[in-house]
N, C-alpha and C positions, 0 to 999 in steps of 0.2 A: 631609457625611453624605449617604449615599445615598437616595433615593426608591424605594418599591417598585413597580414596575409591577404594575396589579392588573387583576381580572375588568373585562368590560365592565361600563361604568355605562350606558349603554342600557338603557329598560323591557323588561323580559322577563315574561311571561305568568305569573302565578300556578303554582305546579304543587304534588305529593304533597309533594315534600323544601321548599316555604315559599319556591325562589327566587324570588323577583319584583325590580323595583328600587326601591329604598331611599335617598328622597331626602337621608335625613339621614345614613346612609352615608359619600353624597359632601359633605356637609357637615364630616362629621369628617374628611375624605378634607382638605378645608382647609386647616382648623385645623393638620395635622397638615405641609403643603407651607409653608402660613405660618410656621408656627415655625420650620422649616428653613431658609428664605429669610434669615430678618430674623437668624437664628445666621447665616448664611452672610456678612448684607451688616455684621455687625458693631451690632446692634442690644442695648445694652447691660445693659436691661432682659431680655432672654431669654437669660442664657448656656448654659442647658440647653435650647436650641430643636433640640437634635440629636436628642433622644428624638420628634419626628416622625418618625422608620424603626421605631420600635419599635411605634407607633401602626401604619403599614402593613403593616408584618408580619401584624401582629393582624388587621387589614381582608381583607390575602390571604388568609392560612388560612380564615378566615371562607366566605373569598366562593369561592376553588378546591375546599374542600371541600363545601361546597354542592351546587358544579357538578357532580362524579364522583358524586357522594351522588345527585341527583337524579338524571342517566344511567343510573346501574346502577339505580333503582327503578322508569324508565320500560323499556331494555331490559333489565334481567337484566345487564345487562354493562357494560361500561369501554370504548371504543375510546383507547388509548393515540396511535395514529397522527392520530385525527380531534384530542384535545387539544393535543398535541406542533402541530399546522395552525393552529388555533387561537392556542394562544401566538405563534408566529410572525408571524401577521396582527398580534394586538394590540401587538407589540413591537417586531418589527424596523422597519416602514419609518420613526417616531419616530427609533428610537436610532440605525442605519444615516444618517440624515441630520443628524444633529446631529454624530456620531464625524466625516461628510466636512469639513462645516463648519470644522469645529473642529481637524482637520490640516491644511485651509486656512490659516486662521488664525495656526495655530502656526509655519505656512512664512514668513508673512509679518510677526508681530510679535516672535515668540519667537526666542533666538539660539541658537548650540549651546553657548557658554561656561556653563556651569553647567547641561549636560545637560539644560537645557530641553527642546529640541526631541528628543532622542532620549531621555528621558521620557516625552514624551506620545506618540510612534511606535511606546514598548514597550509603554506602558498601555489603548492603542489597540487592540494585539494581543491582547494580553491580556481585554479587553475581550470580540470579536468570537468568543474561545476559550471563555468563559466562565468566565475566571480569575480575572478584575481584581483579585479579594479576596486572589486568595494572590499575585499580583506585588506590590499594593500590600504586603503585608503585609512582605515580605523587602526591596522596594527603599526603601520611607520607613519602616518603623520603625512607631512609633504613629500612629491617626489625628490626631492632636491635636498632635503634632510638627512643627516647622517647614520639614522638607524635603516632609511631605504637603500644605502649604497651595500649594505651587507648580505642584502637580500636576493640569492639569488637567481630569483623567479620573478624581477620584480617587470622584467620587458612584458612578461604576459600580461601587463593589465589593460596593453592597449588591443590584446586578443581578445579579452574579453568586450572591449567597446565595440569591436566589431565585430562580433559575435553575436552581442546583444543587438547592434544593427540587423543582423543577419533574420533574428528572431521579428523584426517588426518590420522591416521594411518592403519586404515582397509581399506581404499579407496587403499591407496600406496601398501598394500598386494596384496590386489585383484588384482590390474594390473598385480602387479609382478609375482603372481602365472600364472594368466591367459596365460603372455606374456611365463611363464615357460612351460607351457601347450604345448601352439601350437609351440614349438621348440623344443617338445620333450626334456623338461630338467627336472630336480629333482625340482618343489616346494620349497621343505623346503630349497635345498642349494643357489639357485636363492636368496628366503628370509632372509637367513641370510649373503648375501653379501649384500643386501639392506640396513639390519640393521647394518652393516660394515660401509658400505658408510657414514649415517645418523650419526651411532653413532661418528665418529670422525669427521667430519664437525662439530656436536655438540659440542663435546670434546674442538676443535682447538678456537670454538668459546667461549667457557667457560673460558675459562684458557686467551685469549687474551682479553674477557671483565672485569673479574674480577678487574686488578688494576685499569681501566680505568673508565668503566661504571658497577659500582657494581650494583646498583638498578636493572638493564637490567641482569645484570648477577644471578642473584638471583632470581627473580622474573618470569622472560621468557621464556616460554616455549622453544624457540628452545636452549636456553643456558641450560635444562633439560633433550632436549629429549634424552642425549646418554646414561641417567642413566635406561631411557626403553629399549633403547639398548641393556645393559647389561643384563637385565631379558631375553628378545628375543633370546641372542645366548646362554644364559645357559640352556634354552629350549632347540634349535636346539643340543647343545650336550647330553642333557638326551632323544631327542627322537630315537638321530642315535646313538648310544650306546645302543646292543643287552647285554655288560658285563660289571661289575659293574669300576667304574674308581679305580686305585688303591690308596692305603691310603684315603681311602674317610672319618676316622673320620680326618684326621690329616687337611683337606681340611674344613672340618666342626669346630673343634676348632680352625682355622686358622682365617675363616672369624669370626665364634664368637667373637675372641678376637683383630680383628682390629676394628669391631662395638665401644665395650665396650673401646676398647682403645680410640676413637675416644670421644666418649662421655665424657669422665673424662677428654683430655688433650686438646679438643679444646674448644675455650671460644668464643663470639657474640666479643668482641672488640681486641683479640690477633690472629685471627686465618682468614686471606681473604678466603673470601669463597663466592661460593661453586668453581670455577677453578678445580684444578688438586686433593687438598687434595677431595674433595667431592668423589675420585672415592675410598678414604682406604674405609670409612664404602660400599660402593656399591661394592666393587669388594667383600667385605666380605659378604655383604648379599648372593651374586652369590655364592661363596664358601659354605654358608652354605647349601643351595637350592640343590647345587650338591652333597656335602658331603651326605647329608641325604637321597637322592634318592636312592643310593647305597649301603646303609647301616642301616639302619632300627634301627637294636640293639647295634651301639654305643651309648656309654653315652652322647654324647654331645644330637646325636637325639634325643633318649627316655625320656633326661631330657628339650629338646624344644618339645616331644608330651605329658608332664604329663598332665591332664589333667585340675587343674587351669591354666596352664598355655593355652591351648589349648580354653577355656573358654575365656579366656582377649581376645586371638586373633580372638575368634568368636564377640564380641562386640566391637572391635577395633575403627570400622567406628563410631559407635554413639557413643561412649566414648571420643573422639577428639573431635565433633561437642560438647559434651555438656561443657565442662569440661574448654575450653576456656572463652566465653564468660560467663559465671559463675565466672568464677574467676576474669575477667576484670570489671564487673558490680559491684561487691563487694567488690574492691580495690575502683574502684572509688565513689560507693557510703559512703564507708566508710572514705573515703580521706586517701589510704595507711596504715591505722593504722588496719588491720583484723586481722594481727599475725598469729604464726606458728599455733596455731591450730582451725581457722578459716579457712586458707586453707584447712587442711587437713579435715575440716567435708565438703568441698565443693567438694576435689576429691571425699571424699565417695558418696556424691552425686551425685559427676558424674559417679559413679560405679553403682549405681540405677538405674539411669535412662538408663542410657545405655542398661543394662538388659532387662528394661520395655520395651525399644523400639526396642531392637532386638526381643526380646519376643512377642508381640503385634503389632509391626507396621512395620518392616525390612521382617521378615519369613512370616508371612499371604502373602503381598500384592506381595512378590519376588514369594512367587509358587501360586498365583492364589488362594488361599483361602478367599476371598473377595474380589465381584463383583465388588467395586471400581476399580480394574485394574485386571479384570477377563480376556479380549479382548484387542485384538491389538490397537484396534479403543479408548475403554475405558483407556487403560493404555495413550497413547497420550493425551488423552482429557483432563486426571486430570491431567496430568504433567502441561500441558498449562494451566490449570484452578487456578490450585497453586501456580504456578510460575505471572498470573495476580493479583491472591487474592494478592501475598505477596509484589508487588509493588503495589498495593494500599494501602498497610497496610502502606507499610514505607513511600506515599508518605502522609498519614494520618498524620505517627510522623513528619517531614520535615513541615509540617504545624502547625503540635501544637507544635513544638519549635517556632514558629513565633509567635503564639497567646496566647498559654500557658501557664503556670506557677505552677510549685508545692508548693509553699509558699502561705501562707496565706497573707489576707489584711494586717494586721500590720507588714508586710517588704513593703508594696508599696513604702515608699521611696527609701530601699534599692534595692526593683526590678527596679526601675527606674534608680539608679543610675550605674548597670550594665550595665543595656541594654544599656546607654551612654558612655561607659565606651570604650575609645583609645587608641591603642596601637600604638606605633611607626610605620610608613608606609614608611621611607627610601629604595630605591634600592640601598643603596653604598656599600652594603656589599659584601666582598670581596670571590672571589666564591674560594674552593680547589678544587683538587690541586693546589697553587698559580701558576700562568703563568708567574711570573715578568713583568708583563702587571696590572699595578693600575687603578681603574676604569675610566670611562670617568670622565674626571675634572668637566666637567658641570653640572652633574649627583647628585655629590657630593656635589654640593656650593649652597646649601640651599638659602640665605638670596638673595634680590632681588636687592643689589648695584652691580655696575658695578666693574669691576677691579679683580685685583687678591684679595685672602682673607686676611682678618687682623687675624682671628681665625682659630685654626687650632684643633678639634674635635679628639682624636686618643686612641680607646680600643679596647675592646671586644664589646658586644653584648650590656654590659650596657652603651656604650658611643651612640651605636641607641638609647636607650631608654633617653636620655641626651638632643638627638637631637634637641626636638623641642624647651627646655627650651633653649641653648646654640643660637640658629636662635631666640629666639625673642627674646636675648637681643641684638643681630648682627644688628639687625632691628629696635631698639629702639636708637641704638649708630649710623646708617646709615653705615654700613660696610658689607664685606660678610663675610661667614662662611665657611669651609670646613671641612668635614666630612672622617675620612678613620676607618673603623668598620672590625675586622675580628672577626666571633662567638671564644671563647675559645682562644683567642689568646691577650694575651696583652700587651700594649704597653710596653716592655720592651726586646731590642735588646740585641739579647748573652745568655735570657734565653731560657732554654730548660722547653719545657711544659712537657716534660714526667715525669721531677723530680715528679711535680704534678699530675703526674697519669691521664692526661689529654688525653682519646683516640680519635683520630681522625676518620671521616668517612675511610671505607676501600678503599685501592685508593688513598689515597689523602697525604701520603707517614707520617715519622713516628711524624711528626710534626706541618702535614694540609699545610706546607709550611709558618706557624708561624715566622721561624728565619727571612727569606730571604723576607718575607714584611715588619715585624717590619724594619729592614735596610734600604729598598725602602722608606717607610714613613719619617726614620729620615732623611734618605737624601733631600728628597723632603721639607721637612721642613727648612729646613739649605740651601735650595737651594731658597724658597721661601723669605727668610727672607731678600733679597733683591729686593724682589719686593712689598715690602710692610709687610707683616706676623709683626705682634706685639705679640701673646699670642699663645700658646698650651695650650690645658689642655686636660690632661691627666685623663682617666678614665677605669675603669675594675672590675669586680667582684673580688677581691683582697684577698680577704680570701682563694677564691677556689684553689689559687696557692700557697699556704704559709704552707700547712696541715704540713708538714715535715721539719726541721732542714735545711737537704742540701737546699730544695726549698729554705726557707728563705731566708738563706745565699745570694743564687745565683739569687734569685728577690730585694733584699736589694742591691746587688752590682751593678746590671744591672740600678737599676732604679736610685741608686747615677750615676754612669757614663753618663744615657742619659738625667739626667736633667743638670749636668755640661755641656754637650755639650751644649744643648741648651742656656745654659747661657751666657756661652763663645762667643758664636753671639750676644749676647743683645736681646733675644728671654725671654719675661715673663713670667712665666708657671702657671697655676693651676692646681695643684693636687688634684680630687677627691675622699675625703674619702672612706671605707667602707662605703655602709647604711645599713640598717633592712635586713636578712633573718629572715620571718615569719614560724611559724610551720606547713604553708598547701600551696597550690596552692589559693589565696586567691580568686579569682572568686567563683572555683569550691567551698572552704568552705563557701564564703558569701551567695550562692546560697543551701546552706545546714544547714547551723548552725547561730546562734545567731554573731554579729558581735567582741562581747570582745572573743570568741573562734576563732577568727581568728585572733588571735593578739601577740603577742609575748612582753613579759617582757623585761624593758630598760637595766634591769642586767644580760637578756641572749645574748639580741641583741652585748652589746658588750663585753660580754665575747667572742662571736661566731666572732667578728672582732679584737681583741685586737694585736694579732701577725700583723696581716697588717697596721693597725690604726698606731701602734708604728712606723715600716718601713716606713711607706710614714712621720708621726711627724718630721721624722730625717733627709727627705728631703726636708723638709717646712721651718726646718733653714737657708738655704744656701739663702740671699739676691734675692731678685725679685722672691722668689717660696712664692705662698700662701696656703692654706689648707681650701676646701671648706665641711665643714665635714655636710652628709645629719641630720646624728639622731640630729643635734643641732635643726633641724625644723621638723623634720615627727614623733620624740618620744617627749612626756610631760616629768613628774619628773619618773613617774612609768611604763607606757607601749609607746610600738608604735603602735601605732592604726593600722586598712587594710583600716579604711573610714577614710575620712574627711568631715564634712558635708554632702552635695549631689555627691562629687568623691571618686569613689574607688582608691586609690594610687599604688597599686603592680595587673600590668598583670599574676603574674604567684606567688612563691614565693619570690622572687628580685627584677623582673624588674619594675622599675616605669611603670605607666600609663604616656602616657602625662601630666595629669594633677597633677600627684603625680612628675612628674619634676617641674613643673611648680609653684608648691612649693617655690621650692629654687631659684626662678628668684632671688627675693629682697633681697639676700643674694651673686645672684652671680653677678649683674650688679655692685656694687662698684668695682669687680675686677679689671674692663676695667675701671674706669676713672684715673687710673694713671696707666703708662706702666712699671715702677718698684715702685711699693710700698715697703713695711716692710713686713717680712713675719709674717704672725700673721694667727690667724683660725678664716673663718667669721664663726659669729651665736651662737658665745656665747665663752667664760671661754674654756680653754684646759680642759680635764676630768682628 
């Protein structure tokens, strides 16, 4: 989650429009960096410690509308070029050295196998453009998704919301004011109908993208800007407010404790967001802001102005910028395994530097203390000049992941057989929320004979990865193939994924729309089965669903009844065993480590499958069901390798390569030469 960069927290002199500085401010300024941190380092007690951007949000509007508010009351006017100077001082030379840092870093820890390094050289750019938020949003999907935790640029995308604030909202003042001006109207009440307007337009649109288009709702500035909103009119009420609001701690513990609630009871997979809940922690931020205005020597105040705490909020900005990518770099250089108190010397590291750089590089160059950005002219010129350096830097890394390599000669084979190394390239996978609309058929039918298909492909995510091996035996026999894939979802109608703890993207309702395609697929199958259709085979990550007693039960029941059905038509089936989950992301370990540390023992591999294994055995009995079990070919007597020769076999942890399907072709083409055999298990002896 990203951090928002905010007004200076330097004392500023009382003035007409009420700016002064506001120790408790950067107190909540904290609060609000601390939650994100301890969300970030995995700190259990706060899975909602991401709602600290929503808290910043609130603080900027606050504090930039203040700023323009007070300008225009002192001159009559807006300088658009002196704020645009301003932002620049307080932002760039921070983010400009932590982005160099940090494609340092990436050069030296991060590899190119799994788009690490030419991730963070996009995100980089991205960044420096003022994009972050819309690259991230198209290249990882949700923030909460597993390919954005790799990313180690991924805080910037809330720079970029407020950047892009930065871009439109003093322009929209100024009119407003101006248009206040010559109709002889109040400025400030003009401005905050403005921010009236803006913020529930935003509002309406937040709440109505959220089930729909979460990525846009999360990500987007205009699905953000009503939470500046909220800063803006809690201004307008502490400026036109000559006496204090009443109950102003009760207003301050109020919001304090919708924050903190917020933090501890929402989580990244039970909570959609940001919609309507995103406004408890921002309307609390507002509450605290006003509370403390008024009241100086409540305890909630004095204990958000003690002075560590006033400290964190003064280093807030460069503590988020370091503090992420630090911690992403060394999860993945370490392949997950850094532990609780590897983090925690990394937060302190991010409390260091933070320091150093509020110290040395934030305060000089914000008040002119070094001619680096002494002048108007000079401050643009390094912004531009740093902002060029550091896309050449990352388009440096983006090329030395192409020519590169941190491994020594003696993996040449293993670096070769990466950079070969293919993953499944099907589009049949099924998009959520399901639409009861199954993909285009043609889309789906792989193999290149005519006619309706003889095979019919139906899982999860491991039955893409099946794909190709599944199509070249279609293609050796002369028949088609048809493929129906939904990620997390497996082929088995009537089960519920939630028993298995299985969360769906937000949106895409409590079960991806899992029940109601598996149904569609079996239909379609039993519909097909007269136009030809000989074989299902059935495939899924089958462990992942089984973790629990009830799962079992209820994947053991589902999968006896839909291979009965299937049977019942005279439909053959093969049942794809468990295979191998390995102990890493095996790219990223082979590109790290020796290849037997990337490998997993044949007595863990099916200890880790044995509840599934058993379940599907006891469907293999029932006449014309076979059992196509992987480890009988991908593990020896003692381990399961990640190589084979010159192919890597596992894209990820699980999933085959192609060519790690391609394996078990001569194991699965006897299938198809008889359309009801004996059920028996190819590839060796039952275990």
């Amino acid at each position: 989650m990203g951090i928002a960069p905010l007004a200076d927290a330097t004392p500023a002199p009382p003035t007409q429009a009420g700016i002064s500085y506001r120790r408790h401010v950067d107190g909540l300024r904290a609060v609000a960096v601390l939650a994100v941190v301890a969300f970030h380092a995995g700190v259990p007690f706060l899975p909602g410690g991401y709602v600290g951007v929503d808290v910043f949000f609130v603080i900027s509007g606050f504090l930039i509308t203040g700023l323009l508010l007070r300008e225009f009351e002192t001159r009559a006017d807006i300088s658009l070029i002196g704020f645009y100077e301003r932002r620049v001082r307080r932002l760039a030379p921070a983010l400009l050295l932590v982005l160099v840092v940090t494609l340092v870093l990436g050069a030296v820890f991060l590899v190119p196998i799994g788009g690490e390094q030419q991730g963070l050289a996009k995100s980089a750019i991205a960044t420096v453009l003022l994009a972050s938020n819309i690259w991230l949003a198209h290249a990882t999907g949700g923030y909460f998704d597993a390919p954005a935790a790799s990313q180690p640029l991924l805080h910037t995308w809330s720079l970029s919301v407020e950047e892009q604030f930065y871009l439109v909202w003093p322009s929209l003042l100024l009119l407003a004011t101006r248009w206040a001006s010559r109709r002889d109207r109040e400025p400030a009440r003009v401005m905050a109908l403005v921010l009236a307007v803006v913020g529930l337009a935003s509002l309406g649109l937040s709440i109505a993208s959220t089930p729909t288009h979460p990525d846009f709702a999360f990500y987007g500035a205009p699905t953000r800007a009503w939470e500046f909103a909220i800063g803006g009119l809690a201004f307008y009420v502490v400026s036109r407010r000559s006496t204090p609001l009443p109950w102003s701690q009760v207003l301050s513990w109020a919001g304090l404790a919708a924050i903190l609630w917020s933090c501890a009871s929402f989580s990244e997979t039970a909570t959609p967001f940001p919609g309507w809940r995103a406004g408890i922690p921002a309307l609390g931020a507002a509450l605290v802001i006003l509370g403390g205005e008024h009241d100086a020597k409540g305890l909630c105040t004095r204990m958000l102005s003690w002075q560590p705490m006033v400290f964190v909020g003064l280093i807030s900005y460069s503590l988020y910028l370091w503090h992420w990518p630090l911690l992403v770099v060394a999860r993945l250089d370490s392949l997950g395994e850094i532990g609780p108190w590897g983090i925690a010397g990394i937060c302190l590291l991010s409390f260091v530097l933070a320091w150093l750089t509020y110290r040395f590089v934030e305060n000089p160059l914000r008040h002119r203390r070094i001619a680096l950005m002494a002048t108007r002219r000079s401050t643009f010129a390094t912004g531009v000049a740093g902002s060029v350096g550091v896309i050449l830097l990352a388009a440096g890394l983006g090329a030395w992941a192409h020519v590169g390599w941190r491994g020594d000669g003696a993996q040449a084979s293993l670096q070769t057989a990466l950079a070969g190394m293919r993953k499944s390239r099907t589009t049949c996978g099924q998009d959520r929320p399901y639409s009861r609309t199954l993909r285009n058929e043609q889309g789906c039918d792989l193999a290149t004979a005519n006619g309706k298909p003889s095979i019919l492909l139906w899982g999860d995510s491991h039955a893409d990865a099946m794909a190709a091996m599944v199509d070249a035996a279609a293609r050796q026999r002369g028949i088609r193939m048809r493929l129906r894939y939904s990620p997390e979802c497996p082929p088995l109608p009537g089960f519920s994924t939630v028993l298995a703890g299985v969360q769906f993207p937000r949106g895409s309702g409590e079960d991806g729309g899992c029940a109601a395609y598996n149904a569609d697929v079996l239909a379609e199958a039993l519909r097909l089965k007269h136009d030809g259709l000989a074989t299902v085979v059935l495939e899924a990550h089958w462990p992942a669903y089984v973790g629990t007693p009830e799962a079992l039960h209820s994947a053991s029941t589902s999968l006896m009844r839909t291979v009965s059905q299937l049977r019942q038509v005279g439909l053959h089936v093969v049942l794809v065993a468990p295979g191998v989950d390995q102990p890493h992301e095996v790219p990223a370990c082979l590109a790290r480590e020796p290849a037997e540390l990337c490998e997993t023992t044949r007595v863990a591999a099916q200890a880790n499958r044995q509840a599934a294994f058993s379940m599907l055995q006891r469907a293999a009995r029932m006449e014309g069901v076979q059992l196509l079990d992987p480890m009988r070919v991908l593990c020896d007597r003692d381990a399961c390798p990640a190589v084979s020769g010159n192919a890597v076999l596992y894209s990820d942890r699980h999933h085959l390569t192609v060519a790690g399907a391609m394996h078990l072709l001569p194991a699965f083409l006897p299938m198809l030469e008889s359309s009801a055999p004996a059920a028996h298990v190819v590839g060796g002896a039952r275990p």
